[in-house]
Every structure is written in C-alpha cells, then in structure tokens.
C-alpha positions as CSV (number, residue, x, y, z in Angstrom):
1,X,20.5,-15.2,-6.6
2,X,17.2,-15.6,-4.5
3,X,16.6,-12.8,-2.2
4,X,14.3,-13.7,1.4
5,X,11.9,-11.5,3.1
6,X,14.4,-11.8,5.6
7,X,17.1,-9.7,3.7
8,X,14.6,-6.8,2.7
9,X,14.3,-6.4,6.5
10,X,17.7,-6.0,6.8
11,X,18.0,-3.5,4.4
12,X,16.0,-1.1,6.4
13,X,17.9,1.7,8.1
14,X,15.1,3.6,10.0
15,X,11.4,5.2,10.9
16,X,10.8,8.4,10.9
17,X,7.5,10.1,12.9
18,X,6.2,13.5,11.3
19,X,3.4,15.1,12.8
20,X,1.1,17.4,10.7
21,X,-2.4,19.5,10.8
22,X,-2.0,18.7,6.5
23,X,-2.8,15.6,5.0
24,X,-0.7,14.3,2.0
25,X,3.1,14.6,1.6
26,X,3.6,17.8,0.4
27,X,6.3,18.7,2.8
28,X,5.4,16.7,5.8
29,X,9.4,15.8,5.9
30,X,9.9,18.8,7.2
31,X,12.4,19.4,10.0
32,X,9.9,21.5,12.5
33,X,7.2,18.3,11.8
34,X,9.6,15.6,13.2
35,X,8.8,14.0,16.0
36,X,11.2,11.3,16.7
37,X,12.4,8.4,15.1
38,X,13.8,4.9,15.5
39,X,16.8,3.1,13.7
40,X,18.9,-0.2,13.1
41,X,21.3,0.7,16.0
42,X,20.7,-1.7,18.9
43,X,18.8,-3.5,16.5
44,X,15.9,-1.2,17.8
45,X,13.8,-1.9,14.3
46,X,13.9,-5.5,15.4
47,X,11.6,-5.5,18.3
48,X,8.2,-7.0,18.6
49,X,7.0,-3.0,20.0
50,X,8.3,0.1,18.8
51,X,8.4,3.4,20.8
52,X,8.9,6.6,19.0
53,X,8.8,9.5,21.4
54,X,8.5,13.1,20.3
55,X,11.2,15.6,21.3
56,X,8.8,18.0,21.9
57,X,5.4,18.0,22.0
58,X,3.5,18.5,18.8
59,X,-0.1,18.8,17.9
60,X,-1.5,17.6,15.0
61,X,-3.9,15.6,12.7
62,X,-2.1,13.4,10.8
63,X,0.7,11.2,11.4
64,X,3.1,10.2,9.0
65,X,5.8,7.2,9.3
66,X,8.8,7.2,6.8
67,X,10.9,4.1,6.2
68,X,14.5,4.9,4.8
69,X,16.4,1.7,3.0
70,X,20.3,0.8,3.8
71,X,22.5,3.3,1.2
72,X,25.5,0.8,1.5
73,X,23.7,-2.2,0.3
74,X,23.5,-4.0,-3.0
75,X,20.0,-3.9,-3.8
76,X,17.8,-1.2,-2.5
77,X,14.6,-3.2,-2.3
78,X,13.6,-3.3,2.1
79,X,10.5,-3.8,3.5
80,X,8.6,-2.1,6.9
81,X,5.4,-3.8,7.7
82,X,3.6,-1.9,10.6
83,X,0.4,-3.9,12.0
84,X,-0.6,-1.3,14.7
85,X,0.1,2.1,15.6
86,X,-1.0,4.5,18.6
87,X,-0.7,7.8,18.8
88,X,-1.4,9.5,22.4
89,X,-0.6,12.5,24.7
C-alpha cells in the first residue's frame, strides 16, 4: 500500500503557538506559554493563510509552532509544511 503526500496531511490534527523569552524545548509546552492554536475542525489546517491569535497577550523571544498527528489513524506518519510565518503586536 502506497501512501500520498496527500494522506500525511490528513493525518495532522493541529498547531500549537508557544511563546517564550527561552530558546530550545525545554518546557516551552507549557500551559502559561500557549498562545493559541489552530485545528482540523472546519478544515481550518486546510487554508492557504493561517491565523493563530493569542488569548492573551504574551511577550517573548522565541516562537515555537507544534504539529500534533491524528491518534485514531493507522499510520502515524503527517506532515506540516509552514513557508512563512509573522509574528506581530
């Protein structure tokens, strides 16, 4: 069984923003750090232009984007390819 590009997009679930004044990922995925994210509901991951907006506003240095993969799905494997990204106030 061949598997597309195609399906590894659709095995993504969701994004996930973090904000942080720390770089690396020593626990960036921390609950105070989120900013927002975006997910397969209303096939938001699907548009040509994402818009995350933070819940609150946080300042920091480094932004950090997590992709999280489909539990329910046979093979694990999905794929998030971001060209650009801005970050403003």
């Amino acid at each position: 069984m061949s598997t597309s590009s195609r399906d590894y997009m659709h095995n993504l679930e969701k994004l996930v923003v973090y904000v942080d004044n720390k770089g690396g990922k020593d626990k960036i995925d921390h609950p105070g750090n989120m900013c927002g994210g975006v997910s397969r509901q209303n096939d938001a991951l699907y548009r040509p232009k994402l818009h995350v907006p933070c819940k609150r506003p946080i300042r920091g240095r480094y932004v950090y984007i997590e992709a999280w993969g489909m539990a329910d799905r046979p093979s694990k494997l999905f794929s998030a390819v971001l060209c650009e990204v801005w970050v403003y106030e």
